[in-house]
N, CA, C and O atoms as CSV, one atom per row, in Angstrom:
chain,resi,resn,atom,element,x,y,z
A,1,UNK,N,N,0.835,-1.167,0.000
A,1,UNK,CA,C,0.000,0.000,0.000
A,1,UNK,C,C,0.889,1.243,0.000
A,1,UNK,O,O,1.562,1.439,1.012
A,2,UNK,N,N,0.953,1.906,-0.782
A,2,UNK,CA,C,1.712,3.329,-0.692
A,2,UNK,C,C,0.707,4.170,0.314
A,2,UNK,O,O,-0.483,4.102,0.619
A,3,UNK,N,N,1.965,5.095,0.702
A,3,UNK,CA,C,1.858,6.319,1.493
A,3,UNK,C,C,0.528,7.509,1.108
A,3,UNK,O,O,-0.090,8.098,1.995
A,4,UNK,N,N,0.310,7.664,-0.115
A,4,UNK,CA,C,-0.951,8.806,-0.893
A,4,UNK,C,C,-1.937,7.478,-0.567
A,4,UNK,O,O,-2.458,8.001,0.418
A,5,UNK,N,N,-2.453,6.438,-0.625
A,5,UNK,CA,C,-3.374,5.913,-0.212
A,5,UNK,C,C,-3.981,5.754,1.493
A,5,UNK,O,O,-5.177,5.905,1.746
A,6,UNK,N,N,-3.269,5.532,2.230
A,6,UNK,CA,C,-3.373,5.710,3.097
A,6,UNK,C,C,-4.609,7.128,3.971
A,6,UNK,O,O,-5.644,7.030,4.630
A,7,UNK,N,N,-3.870,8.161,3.557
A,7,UNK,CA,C,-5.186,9.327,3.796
A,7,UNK,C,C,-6.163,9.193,2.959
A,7,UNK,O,O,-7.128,9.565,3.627
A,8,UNK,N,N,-6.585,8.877,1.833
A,8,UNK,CA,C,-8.070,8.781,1.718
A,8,UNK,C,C,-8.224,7.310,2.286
A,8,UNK,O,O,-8.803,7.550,3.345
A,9,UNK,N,N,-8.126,6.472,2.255
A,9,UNK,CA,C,-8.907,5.286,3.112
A,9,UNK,C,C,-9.346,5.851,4.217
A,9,UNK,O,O,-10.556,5.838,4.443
A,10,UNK,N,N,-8.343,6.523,5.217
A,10,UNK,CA,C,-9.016,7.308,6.616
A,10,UNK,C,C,-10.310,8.631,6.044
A,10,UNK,O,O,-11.295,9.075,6.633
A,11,UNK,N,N,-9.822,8.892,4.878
A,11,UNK,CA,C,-11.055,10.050,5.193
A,11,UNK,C,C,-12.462,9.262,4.548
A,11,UNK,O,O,-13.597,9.616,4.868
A,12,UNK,N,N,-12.263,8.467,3.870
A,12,UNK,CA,C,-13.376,7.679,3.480
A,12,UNK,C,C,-13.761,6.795,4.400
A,12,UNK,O,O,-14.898,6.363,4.209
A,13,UNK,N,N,-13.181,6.363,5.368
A,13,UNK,CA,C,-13.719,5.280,6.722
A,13,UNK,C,C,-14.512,6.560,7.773
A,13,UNK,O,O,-15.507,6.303,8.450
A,14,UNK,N,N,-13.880,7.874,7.738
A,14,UNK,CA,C,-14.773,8.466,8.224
A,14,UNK,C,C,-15.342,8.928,7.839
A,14,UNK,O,O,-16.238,8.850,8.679
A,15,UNK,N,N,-15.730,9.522,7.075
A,15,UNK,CA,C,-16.736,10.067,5.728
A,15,UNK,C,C,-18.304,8.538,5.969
A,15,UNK,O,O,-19.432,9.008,6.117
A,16,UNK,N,N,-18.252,7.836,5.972
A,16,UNK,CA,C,-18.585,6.208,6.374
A,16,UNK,C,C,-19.176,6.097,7.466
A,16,UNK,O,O,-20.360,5.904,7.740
A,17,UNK,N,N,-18.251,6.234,8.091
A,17,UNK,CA,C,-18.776,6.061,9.760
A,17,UNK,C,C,-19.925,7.432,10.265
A,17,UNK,O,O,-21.014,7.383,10.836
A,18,UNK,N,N,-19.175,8.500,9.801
A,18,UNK,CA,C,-20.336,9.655,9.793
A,18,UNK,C,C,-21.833,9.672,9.608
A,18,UNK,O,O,-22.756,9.952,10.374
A,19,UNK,N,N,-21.785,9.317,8.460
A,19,UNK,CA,C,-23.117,8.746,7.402
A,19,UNK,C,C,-23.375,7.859,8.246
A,19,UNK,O,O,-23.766,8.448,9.253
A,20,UNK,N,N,-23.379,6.684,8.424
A,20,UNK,CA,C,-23.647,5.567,9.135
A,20,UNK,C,C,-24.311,6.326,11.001
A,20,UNK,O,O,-25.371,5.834,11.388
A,21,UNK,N,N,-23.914,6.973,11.561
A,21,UNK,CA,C,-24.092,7.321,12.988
A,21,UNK,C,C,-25.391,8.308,12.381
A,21,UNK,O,O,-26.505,8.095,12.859
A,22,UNK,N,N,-25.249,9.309,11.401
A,22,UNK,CA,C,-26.311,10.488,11.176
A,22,UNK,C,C,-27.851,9.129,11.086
A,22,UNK,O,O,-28.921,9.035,11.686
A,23,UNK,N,N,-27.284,8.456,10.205
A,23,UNK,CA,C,-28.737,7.433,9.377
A,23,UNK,C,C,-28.983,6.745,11.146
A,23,UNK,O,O,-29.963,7.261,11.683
A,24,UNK,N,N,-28.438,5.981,11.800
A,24,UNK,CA,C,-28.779,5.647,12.695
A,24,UNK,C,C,-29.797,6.708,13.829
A,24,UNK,O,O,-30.971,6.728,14.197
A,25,UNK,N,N,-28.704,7.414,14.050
A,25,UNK,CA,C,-30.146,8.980,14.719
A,25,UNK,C,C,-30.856,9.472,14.346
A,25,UNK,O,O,-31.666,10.219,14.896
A,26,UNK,N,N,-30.719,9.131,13.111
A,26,UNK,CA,C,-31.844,10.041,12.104
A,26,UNK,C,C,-33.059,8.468,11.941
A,26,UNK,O,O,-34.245,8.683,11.690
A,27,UNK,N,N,-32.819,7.784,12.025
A,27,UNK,CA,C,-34.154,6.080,11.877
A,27,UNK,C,C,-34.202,5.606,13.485
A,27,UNK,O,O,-35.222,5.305,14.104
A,28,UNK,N,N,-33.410,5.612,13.780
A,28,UNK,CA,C,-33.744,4.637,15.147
A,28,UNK,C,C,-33.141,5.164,16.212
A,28,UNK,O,O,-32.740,4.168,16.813
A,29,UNK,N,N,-32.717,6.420,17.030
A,29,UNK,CA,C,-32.226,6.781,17.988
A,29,UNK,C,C,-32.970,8.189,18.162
A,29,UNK,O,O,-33.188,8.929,17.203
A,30,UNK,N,N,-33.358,8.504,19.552
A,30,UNK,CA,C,-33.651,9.900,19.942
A,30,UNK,C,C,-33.258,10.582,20.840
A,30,UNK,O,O,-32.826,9.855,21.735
A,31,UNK,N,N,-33.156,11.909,21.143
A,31,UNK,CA,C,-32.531,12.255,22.325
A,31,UNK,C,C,-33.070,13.326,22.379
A,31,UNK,O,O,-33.252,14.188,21.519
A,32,UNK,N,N,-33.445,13.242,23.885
A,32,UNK,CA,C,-34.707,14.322,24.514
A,32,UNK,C,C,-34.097,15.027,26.015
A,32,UNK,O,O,-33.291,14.355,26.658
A,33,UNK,N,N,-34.511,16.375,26.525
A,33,UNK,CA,C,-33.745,16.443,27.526
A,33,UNK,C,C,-35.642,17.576,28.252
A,33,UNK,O,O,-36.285,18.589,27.979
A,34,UNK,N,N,-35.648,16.685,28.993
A,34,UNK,CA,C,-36.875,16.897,30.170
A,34,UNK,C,C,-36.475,18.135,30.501
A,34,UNK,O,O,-35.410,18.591,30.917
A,35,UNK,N,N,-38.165,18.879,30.083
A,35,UNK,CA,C,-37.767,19.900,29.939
A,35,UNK,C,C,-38.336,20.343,31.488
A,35,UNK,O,O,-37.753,21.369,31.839
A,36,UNK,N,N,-38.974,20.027,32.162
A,36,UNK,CA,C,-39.977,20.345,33.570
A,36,UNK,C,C,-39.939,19.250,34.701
A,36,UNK,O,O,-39.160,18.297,34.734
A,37,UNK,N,N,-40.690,19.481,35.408
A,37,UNK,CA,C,-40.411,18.120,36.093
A,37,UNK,C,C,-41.998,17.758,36.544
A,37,UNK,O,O,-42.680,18.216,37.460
A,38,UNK,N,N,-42.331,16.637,35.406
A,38,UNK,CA,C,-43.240,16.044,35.293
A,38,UNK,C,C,-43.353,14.631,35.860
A,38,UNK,O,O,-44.256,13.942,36.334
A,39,UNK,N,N,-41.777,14.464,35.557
A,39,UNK,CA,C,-41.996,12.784,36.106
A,39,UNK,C,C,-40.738,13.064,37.416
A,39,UNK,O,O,-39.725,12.369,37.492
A,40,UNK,N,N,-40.993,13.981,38.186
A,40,UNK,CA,C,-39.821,13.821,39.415
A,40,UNK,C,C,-40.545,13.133,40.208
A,40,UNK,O,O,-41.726,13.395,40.438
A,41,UNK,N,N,-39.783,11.996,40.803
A,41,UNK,CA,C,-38.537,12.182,41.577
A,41,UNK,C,C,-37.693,11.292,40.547
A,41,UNK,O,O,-36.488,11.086,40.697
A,42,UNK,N,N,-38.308,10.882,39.688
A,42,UNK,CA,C,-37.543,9.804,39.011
A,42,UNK,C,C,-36.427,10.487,37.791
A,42,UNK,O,O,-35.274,10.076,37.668
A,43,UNK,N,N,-36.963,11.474,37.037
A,43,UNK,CA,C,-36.526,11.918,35.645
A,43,UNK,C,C,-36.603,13.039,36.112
A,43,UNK,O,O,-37.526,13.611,35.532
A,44,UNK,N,N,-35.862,14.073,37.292
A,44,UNK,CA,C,-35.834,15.652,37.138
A,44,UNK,C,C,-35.926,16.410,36.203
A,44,UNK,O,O,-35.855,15.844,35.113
A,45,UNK,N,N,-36.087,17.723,36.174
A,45,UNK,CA,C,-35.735,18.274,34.805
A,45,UNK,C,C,-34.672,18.816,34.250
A,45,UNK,O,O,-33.895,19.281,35.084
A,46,UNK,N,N,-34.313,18.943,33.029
A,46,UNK,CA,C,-32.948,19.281,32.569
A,46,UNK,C,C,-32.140,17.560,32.108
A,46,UNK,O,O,-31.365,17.512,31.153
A,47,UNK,N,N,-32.394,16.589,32.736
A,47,UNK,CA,C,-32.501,14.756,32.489
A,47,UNK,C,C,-32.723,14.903,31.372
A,47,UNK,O,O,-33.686,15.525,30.923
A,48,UNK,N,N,-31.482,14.107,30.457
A,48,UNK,CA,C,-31.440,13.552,29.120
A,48,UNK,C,C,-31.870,12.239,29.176
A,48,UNK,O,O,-31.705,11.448,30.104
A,49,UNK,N,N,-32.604,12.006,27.799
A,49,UNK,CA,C,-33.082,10.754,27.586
A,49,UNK,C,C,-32.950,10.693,26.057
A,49,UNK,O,O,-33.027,11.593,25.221
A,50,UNK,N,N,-32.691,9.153,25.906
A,50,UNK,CA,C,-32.098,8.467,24.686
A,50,UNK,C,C,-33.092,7.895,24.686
A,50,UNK,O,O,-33.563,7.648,25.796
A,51,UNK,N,N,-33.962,7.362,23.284
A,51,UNK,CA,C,-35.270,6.491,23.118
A,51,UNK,C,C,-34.792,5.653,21.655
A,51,UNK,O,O,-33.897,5.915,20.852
A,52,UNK,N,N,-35.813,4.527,21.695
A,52,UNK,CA,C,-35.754,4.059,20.305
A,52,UNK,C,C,-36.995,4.581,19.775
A,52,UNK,O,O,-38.053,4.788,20.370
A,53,UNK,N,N,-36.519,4.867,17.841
A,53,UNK,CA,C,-37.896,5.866,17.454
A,53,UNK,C,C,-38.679,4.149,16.756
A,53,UNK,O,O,-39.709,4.105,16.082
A,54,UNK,N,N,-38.078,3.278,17.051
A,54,UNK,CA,C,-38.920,1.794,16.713
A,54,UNK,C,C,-39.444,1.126,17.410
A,54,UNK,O,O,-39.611,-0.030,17.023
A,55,UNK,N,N,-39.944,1.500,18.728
A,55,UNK,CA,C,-39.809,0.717,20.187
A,55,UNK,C,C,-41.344,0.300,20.170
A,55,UNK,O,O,-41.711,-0.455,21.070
A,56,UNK,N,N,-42.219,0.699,19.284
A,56,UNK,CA,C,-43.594,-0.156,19.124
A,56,UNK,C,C,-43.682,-0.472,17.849
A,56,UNK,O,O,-43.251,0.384,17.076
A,57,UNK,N,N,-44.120,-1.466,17.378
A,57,UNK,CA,C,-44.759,-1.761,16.021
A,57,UNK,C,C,-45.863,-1.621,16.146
A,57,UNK,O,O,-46.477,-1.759,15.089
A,58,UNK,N,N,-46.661,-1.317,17.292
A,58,UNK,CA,C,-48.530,-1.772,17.450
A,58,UNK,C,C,-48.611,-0.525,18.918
A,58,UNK,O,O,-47.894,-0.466,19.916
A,59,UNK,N,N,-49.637,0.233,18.549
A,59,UNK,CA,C,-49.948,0.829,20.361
A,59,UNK,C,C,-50.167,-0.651,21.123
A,59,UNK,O,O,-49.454,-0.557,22.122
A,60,UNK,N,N,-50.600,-1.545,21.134
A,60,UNK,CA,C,-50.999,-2.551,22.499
A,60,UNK,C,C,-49.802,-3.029,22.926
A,60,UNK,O,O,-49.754,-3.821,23.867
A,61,UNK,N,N,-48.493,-2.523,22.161
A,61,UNK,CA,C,-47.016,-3.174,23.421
A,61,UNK,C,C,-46.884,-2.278,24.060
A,61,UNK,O,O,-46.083,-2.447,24.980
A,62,UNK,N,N,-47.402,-1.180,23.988
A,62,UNK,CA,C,-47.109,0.052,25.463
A,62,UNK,C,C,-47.495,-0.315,26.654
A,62,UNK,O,O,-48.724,-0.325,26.727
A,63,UNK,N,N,-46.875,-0.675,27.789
A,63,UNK,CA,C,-47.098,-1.225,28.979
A,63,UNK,C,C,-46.797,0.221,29.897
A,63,UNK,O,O,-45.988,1.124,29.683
A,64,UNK,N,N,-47.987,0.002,31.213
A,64,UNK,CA,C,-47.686,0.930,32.051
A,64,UNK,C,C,-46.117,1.055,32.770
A,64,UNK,O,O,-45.346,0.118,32.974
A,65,UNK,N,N,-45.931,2.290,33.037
A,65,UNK,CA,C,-44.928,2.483,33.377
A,65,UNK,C,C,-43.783,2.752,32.238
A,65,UNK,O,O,-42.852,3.384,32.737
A,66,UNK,N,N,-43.621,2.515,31.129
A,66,UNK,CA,C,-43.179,3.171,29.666
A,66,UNK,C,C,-43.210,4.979,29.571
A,66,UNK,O,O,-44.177,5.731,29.690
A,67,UNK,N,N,-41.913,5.266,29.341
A,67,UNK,CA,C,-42.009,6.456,28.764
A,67,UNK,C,C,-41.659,6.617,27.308
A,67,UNK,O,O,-40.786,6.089,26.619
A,68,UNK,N,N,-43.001,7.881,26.928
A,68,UNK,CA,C,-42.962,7.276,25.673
A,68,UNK,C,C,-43.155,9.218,25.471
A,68,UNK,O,O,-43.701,9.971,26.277
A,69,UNK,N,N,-42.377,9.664,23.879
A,69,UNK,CA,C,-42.235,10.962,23.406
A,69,UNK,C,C,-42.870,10.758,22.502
A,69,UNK,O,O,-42.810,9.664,21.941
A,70,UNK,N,N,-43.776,11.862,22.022
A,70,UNK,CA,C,-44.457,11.664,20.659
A,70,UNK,C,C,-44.250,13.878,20.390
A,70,UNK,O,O,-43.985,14.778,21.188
A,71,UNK,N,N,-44.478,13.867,19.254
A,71,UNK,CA,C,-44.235,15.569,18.509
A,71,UNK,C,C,-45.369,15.889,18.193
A,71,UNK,O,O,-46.139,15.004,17.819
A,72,UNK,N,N,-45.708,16.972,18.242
A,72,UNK,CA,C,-46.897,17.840,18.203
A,72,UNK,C,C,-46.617,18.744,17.576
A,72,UNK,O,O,-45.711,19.521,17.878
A,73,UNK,N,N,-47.249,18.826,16.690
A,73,UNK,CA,C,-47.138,20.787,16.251
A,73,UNK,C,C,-48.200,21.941,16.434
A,73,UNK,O,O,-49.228,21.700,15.801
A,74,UNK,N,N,-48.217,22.808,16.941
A,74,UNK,CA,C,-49.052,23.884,17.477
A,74,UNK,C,C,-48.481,25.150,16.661
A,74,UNK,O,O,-47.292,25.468,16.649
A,75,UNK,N,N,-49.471,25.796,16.007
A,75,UNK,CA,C,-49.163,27.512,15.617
A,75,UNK,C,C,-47.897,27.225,14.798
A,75,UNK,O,O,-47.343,28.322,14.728
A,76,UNK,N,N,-47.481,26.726,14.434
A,76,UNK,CA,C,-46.114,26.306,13.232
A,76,UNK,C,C,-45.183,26.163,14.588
A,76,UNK,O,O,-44.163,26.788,14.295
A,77,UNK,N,N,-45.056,25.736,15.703
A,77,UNK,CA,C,-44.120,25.619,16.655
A,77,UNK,C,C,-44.051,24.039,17.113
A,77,UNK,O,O,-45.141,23.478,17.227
A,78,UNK,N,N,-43.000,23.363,17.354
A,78,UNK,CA,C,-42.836,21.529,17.695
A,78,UNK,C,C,-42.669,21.629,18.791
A,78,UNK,O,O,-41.962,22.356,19.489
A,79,UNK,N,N,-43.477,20.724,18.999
A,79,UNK,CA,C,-43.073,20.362,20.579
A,79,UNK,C,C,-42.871,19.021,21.024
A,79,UNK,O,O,-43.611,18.196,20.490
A,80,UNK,N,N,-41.906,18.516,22.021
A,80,UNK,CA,C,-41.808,17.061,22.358
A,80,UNK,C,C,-42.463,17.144,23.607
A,80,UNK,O,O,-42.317,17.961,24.517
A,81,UNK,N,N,-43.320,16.020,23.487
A,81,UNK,CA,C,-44.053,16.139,24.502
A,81,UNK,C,C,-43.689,14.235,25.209
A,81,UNK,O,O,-43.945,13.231,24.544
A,82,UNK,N,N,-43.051,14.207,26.688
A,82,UNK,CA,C,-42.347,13.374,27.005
A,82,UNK,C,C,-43.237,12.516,28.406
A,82,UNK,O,O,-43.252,13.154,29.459
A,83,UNK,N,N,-43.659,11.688,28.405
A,83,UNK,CA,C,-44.583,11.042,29.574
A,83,UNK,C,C,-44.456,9.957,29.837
A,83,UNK,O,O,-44.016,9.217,28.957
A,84,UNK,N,N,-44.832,9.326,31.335
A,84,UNK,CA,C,-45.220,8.468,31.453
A,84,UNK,C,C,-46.335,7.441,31.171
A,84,UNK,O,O,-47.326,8.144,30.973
A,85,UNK,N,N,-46.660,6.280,31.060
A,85,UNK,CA,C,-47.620,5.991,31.012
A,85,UNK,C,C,-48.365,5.327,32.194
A,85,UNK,O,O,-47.692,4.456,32.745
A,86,UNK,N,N,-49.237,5.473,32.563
A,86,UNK,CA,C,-49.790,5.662,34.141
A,86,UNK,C,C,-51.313,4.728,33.629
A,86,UNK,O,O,-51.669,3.830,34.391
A,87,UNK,N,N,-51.796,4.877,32.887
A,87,UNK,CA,C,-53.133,3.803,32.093
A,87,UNK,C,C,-53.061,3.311,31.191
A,87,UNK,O,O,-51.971,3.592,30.692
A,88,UNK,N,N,-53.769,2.482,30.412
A,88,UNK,CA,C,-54.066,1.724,29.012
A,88,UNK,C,C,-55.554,1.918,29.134
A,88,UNK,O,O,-56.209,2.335,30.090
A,89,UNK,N,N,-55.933,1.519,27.942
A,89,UNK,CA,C,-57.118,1.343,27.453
A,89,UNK,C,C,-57.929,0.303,28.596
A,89,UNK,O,O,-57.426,-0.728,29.044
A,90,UNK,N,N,-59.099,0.753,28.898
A,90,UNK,CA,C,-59.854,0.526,29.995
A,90,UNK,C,C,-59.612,0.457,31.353
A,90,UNK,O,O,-60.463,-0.058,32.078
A,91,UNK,N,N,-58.603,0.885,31.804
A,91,UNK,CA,C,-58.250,1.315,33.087
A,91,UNK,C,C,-59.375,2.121,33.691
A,91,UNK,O,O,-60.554,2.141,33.337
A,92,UNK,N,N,-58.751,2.821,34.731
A,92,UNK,CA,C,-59.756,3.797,35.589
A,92,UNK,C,C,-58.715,4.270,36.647
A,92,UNK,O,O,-58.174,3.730,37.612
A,93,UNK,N,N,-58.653,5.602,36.019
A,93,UNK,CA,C,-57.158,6.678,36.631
A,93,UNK,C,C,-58.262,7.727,37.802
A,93,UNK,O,O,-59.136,8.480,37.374
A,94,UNK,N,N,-57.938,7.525,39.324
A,94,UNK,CA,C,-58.649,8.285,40.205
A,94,UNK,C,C,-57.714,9.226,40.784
A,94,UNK,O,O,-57.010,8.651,41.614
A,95,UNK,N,N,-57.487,10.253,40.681
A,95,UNK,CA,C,-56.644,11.328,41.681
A,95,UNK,C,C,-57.851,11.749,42.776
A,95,UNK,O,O,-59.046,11.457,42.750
A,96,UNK,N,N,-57.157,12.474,43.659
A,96,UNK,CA,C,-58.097,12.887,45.124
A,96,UNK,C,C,-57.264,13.225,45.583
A,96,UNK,O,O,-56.510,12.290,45.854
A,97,UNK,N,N,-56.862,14.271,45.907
A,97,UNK,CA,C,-55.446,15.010,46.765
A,97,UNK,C,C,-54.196,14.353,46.482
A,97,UNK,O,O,-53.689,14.420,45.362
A,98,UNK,N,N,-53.591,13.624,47.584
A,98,UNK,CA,C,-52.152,13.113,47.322
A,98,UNK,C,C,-52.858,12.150,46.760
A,98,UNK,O,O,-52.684,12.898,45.797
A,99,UNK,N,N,-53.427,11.328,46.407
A,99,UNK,CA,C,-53.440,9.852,46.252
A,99,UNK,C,C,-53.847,9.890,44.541
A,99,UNK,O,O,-54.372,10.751,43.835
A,100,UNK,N,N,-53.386,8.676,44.308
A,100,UNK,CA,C,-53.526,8.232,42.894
A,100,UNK,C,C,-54.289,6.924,42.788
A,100,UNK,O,O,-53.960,6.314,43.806
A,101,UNK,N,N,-54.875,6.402,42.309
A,101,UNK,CA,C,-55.898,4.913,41.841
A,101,UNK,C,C,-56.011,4.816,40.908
A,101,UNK,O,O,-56.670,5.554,40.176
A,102,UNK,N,N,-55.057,3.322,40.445
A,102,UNK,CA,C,-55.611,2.748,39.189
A,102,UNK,C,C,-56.547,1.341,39.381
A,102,UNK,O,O,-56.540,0.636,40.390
A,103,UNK,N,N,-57.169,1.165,38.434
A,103,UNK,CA,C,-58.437,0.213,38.920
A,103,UNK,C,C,-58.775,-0.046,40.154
A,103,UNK,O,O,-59.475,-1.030,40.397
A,104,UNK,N,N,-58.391,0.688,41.021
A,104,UNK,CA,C,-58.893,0.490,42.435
A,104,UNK,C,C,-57.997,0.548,43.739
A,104,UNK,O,O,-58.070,0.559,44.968
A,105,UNK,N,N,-56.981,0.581,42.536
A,105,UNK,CA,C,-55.053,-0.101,43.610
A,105,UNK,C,C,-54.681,1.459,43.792
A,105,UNK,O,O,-54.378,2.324,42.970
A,106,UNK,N,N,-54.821,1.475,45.174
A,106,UNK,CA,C,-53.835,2.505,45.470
A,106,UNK,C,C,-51.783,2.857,44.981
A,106,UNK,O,O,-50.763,2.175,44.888
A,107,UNK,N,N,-52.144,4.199,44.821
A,107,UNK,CA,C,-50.273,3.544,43.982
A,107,UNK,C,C,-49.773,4.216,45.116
A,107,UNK,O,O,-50.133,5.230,45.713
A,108,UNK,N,N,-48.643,3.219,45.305
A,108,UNK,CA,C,-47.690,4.087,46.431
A,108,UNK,C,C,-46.735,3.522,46.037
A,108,UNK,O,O,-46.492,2.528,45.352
A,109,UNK,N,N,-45.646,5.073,47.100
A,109,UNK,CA,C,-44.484,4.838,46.041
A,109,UNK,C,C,-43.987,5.963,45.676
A,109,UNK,O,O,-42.832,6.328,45.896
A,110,UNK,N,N,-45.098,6.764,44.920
A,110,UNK,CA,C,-45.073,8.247,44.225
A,110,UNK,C,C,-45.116,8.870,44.772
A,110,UNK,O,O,-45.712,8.879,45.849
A,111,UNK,N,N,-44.334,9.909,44.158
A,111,UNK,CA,C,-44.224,11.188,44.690
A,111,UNK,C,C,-45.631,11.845,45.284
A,111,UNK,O,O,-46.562,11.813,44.479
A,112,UNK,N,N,-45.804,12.205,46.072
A,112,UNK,CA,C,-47.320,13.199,46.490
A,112,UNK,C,C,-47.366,14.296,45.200
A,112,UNK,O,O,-46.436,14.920,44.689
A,113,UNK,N,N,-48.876,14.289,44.860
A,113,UNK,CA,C,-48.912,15.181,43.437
A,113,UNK,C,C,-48.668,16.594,43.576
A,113,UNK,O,O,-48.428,17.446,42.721
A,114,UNK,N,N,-48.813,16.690,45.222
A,114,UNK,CA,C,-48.451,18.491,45.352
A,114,UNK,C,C,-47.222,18.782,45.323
A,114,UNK,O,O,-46.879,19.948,45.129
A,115,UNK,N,N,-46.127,17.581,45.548
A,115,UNK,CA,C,-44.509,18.048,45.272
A,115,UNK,C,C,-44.805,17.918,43.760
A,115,UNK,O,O,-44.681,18.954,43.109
A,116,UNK,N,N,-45.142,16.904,43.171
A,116,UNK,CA,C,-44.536,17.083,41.627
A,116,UNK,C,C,-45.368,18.383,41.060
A,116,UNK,O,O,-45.100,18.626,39.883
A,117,UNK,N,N,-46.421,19.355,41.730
A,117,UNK,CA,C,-46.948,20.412,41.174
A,117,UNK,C,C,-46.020,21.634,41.281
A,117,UNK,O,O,-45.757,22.605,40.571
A,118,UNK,N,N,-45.592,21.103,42.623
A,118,UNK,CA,C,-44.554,22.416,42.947
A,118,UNK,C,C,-43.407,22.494,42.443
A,118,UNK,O,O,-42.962,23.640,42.382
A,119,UNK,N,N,-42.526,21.380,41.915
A,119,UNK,CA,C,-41.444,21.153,41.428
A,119,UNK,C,C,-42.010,21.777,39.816
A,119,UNK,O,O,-41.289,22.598,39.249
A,120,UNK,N,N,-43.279,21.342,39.173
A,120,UNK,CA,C,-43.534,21.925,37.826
A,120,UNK,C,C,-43.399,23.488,37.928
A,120,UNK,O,O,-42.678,24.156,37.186
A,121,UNK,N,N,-44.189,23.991,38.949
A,121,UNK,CA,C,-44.042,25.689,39.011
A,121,UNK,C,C,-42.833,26.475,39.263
A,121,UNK,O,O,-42.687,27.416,38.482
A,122,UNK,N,N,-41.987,26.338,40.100
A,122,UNK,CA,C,-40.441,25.862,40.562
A,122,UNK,C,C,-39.645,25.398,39.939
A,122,UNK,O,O,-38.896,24.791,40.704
A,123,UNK,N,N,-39.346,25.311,39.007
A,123,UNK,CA,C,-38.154,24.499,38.381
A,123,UNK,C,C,-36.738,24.764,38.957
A,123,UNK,O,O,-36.437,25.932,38.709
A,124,UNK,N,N,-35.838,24.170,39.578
A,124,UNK,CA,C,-34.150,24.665,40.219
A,124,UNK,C,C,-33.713,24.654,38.856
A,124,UNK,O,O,-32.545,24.931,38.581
């Protein structure tokens, strides 16, 4: 192999690898950074998150407890809008002060909804 070959093989392996990482983030990788604190105590805000943009083939593999980003557009402006999932289809979601109920089950565990209100108004 001569010496003048050598630099383009490197700029073409990276030229390669470039392309290859853009197509990957650009089909199957996301990266989101919480913008509030919606899901504290778990995901503060300012918390980066990496997702797969393939991670359902069907809505019925979304299982509670999944966070899942979907894009919105409002007034020509995008928005990522980043959540938990807390129900499915035929559930029964009860709030009442601190407490939360799904089908009947008290959830504990969670944060009391008046810290995660205050942490939303509040952001550190």
């Amino acid at each position: 192999m001569t010496t003048r070959r050598i630099p383009k093989i490197i700029t073409w392996t990276a030229v390669a690898a470039l392309l290859i990482i853009l197509a990957v983030k650009t089909l199957f990788i996301g990266r989101y950074r919480i913008p509030q604190n919606g899901m504290y105590p778990t995901l503060p805000a300012g918390s980066g998150l990496f997702t797969s943009k393939r991670a359902y083939s069907n809505p019925s593999q979304v299982r509670r407890g999944d966070i899942i980003v979907f894009i919105r557009e409002e007034d020509g402006q995008r928005y990522n809008y980043i959540w938990r999932v807390i129900g499915l289809p035929g559930d029964t979601i009860v709030t009442a002060g601190e407490s939360l109920t799904i089908n009947g089950n008290a959830r504990t565990g969670a944060a009391p909804l008046s810290a995660i209100a205050r942490k939303r108004s509040h952001p550190q």
